[in-house]
C-alpha positions in Angstrom: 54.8 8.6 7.4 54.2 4.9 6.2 50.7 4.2 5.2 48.7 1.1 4.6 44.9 0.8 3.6 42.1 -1.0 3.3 39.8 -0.4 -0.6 36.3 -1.9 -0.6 32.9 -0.7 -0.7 31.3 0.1 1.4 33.6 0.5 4.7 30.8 1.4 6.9 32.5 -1.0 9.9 36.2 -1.3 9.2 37.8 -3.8 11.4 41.1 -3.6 10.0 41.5 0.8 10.6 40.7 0.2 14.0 43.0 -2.7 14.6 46.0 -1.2 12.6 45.8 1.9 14.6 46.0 0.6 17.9 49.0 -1.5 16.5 50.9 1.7 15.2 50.5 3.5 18.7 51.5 0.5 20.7 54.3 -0.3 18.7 55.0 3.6 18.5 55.5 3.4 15.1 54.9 6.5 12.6 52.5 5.1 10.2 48.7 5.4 9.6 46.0 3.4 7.8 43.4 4.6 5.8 40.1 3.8 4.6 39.6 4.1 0.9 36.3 3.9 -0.3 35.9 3.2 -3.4 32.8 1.3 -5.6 35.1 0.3 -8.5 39.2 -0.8 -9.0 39.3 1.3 -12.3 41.4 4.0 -10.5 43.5 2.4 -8.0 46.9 2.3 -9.8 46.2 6.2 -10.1 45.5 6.1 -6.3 48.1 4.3 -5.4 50.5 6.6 -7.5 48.9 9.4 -5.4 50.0 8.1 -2.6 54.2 7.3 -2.7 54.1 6.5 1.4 51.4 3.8 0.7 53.3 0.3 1.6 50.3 -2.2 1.3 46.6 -2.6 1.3 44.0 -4.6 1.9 41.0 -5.7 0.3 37.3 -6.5 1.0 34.2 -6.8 -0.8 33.3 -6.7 -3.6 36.8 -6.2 -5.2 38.7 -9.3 -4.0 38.5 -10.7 -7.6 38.2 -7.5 -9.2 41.7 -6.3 -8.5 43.2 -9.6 -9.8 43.7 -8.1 -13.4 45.5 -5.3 -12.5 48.2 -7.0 -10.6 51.7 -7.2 -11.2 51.7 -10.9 -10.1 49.7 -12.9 -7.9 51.1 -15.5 -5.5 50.2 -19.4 -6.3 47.9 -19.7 -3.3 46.0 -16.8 -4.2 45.3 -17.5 -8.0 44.2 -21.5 -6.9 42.0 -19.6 -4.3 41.0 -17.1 -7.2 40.3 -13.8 -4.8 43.3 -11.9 -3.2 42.9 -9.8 0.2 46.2 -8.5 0.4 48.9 -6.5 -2.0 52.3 -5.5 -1.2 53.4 -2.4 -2.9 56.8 -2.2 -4.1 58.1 1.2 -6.1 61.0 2.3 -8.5 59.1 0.6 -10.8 55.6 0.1 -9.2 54.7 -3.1 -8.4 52.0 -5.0 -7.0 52.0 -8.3 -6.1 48.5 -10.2 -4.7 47.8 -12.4 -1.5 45.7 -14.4 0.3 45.5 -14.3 4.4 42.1 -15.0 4.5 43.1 -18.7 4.2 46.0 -18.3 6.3 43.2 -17.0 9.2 40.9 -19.4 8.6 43.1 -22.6 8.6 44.9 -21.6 12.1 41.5 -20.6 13.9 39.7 -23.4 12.8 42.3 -26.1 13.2 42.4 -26.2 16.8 38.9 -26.9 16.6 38.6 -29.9 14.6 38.4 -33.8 15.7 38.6 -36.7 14.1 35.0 -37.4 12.9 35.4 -34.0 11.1 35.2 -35.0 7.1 33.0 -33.0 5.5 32.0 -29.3 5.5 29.0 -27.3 4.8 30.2 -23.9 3.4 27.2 -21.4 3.3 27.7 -19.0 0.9 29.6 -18.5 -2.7 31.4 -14.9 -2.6 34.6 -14.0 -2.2 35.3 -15.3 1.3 34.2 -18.4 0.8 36.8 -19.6 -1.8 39.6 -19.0 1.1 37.6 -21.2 3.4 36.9 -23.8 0.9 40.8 -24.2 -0.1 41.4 -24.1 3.6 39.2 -27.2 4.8 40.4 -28.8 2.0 44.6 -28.3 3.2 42.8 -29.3 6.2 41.7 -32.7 5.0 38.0 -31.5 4.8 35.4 -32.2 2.0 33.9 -28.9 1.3 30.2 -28.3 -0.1 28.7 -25.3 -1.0 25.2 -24.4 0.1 23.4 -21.4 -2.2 20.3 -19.9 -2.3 21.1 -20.4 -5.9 22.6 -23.3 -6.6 25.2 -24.3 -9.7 26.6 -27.5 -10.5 28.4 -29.8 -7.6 26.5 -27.2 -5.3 23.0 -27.8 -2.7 20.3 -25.7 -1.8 19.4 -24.7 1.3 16.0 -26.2 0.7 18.2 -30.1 0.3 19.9 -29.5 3.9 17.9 -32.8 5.1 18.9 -35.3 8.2 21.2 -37.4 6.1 23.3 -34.5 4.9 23.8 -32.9 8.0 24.6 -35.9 10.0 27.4 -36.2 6.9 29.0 -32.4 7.1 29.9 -32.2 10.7 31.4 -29.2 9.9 29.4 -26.1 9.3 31.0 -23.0 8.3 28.8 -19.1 7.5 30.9 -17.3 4.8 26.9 -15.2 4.5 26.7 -11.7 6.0 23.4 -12.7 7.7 23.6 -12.3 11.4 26.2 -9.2 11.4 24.9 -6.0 13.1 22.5 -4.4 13.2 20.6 -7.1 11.9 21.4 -9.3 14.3 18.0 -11.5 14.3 18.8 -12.7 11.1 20.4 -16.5 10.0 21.1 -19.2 7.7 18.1 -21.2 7.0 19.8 -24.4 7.8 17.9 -27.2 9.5 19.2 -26.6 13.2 17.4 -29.1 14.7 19.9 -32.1 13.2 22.9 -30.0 14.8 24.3 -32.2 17.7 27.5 -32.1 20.1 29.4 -33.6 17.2 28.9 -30.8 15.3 31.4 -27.6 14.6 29.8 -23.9 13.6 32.2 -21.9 12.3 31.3 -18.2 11.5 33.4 -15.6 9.6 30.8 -12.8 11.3 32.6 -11.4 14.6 29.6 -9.0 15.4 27.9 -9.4 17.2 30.4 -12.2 19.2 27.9 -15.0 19.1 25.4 -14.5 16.0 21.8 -16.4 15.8 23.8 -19.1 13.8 25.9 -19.6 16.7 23.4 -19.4 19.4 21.1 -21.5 17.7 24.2 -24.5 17.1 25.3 -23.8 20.5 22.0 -24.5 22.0 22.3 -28.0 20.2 25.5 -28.7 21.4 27.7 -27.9 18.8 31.0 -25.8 19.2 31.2 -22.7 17.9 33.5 -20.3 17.2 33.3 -16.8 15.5 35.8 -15.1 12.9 37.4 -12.6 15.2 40.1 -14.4 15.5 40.3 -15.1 12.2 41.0 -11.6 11.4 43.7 -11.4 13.9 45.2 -14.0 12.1 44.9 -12.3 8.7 45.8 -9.1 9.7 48.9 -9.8 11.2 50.3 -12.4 8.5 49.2 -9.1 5.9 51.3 -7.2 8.3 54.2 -9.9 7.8 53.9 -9.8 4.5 54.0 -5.6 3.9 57.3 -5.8 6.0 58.9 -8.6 5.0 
């Protein structure tokens, strides 16, 4: 039997298991995915030696960056990104070679989306997520900006998110955790009230389907969207990529 996995830590709600199981049963095909926990990338060549019917895995936080080193090669995308959320497994001699679909997601959900007056972004967030989105919008034509609670160079804080700048960055996209269940009452302290129809709110959190952050755009007449799709998206070019 084929397997695939997903390695991160922790995997409390894994949206790739559940989505490459119902694949495998519709399709009919023998193969399973797995969730493998695991806080550190120190023994994942011996896991993956472990397990000869593995084919490909996929990563999420925190070891997007982590696994880099222990690559066979990394794919150009990937290394300008800097984070990979997909390997392909080859064997007879191991090798392991590093994607990224996150930016493949990203760029085909949000495209759609996007109109004319759509320049600049405001990218909340600085982990490991938010370097796919920021290479995206830029392939997209988009100025990107990153917005931290603690700012470095050629970054803002949420506290300089005034009128002027949000008029500027039309675009608005969460790369944060804040909003995802169960804490569902939580969200980027951005200044909502200079949202307007003009506006896009992008957010890579798909549960609940409409977070505060969303809601809160919404109700300024800004379109939203939410990152489930994005996922699709991901998942299935990963898929293209393991059987390719």
């Amino acid at each position: 039997m084929t397997e695939y996995a997903l390695i991160g830590y922790p995997l409390v709600h894994s949206f790739s298991k559940q989505y490459f199981t119902d694949k495998f049963e519709k399709d009919g095909l023998d193969a399973r995915y797995l969730n493998m926990e695991m806080e550190s990338v120190a023994r994942l060549v011996d896991t993956i030696k472990a397990h000869p019917q593995l084919k490909g895995l996929n990563v999420t936080i925190p070891h997007k960056q982590a696994v880099m080193p222990l690559l066979t090669s990394i794919r150009d995308e990937a290394l300008a990104i800097g984070a990979v959320n997909c390997i392909k497994i080859g064997r007879n001699p191991l090798s392991l070679t590093g994607y990224n679909t996150d930016v493949i997601g990203f760029e085909r959900s949000i495209a759609p989306l996007l109109k004319p007056w759509h320049k600049q972004a405001l990218v909340l967030g600085t982990g490991g997520a938010s370097k796919a989105v920021v290479y995206g919008l830029k392939k997209l034509g988009i100025e990107p900006t990153l917005v931290s609670r603690t700012p470095a160079q050629g970054m803002l804080g949420y506290d300089a998110l005034n009128k002027d700048i949000m008029a500027e960055h039309t675009v608005i996209v969460n790369c944060t955790p804040l909003g995802t269940y169960p804490n569902v009452d939580t969200c980027p302290d951005i200044p909502y009230k200079y949202i307007s129809s003009r506006h896009l709110l992008y957010d890579l959190v798909y549960n609940p389907a409409q977070t505060l952050f969303l809601q809160k755009g919404e109700a300024r007449g800004a379109t939203v969207k939410n990152g489930l799709e994005m996922l699709h998206l991901q998942a299935e070019a990963g898929w293209q990529i393991w059987n390719s």
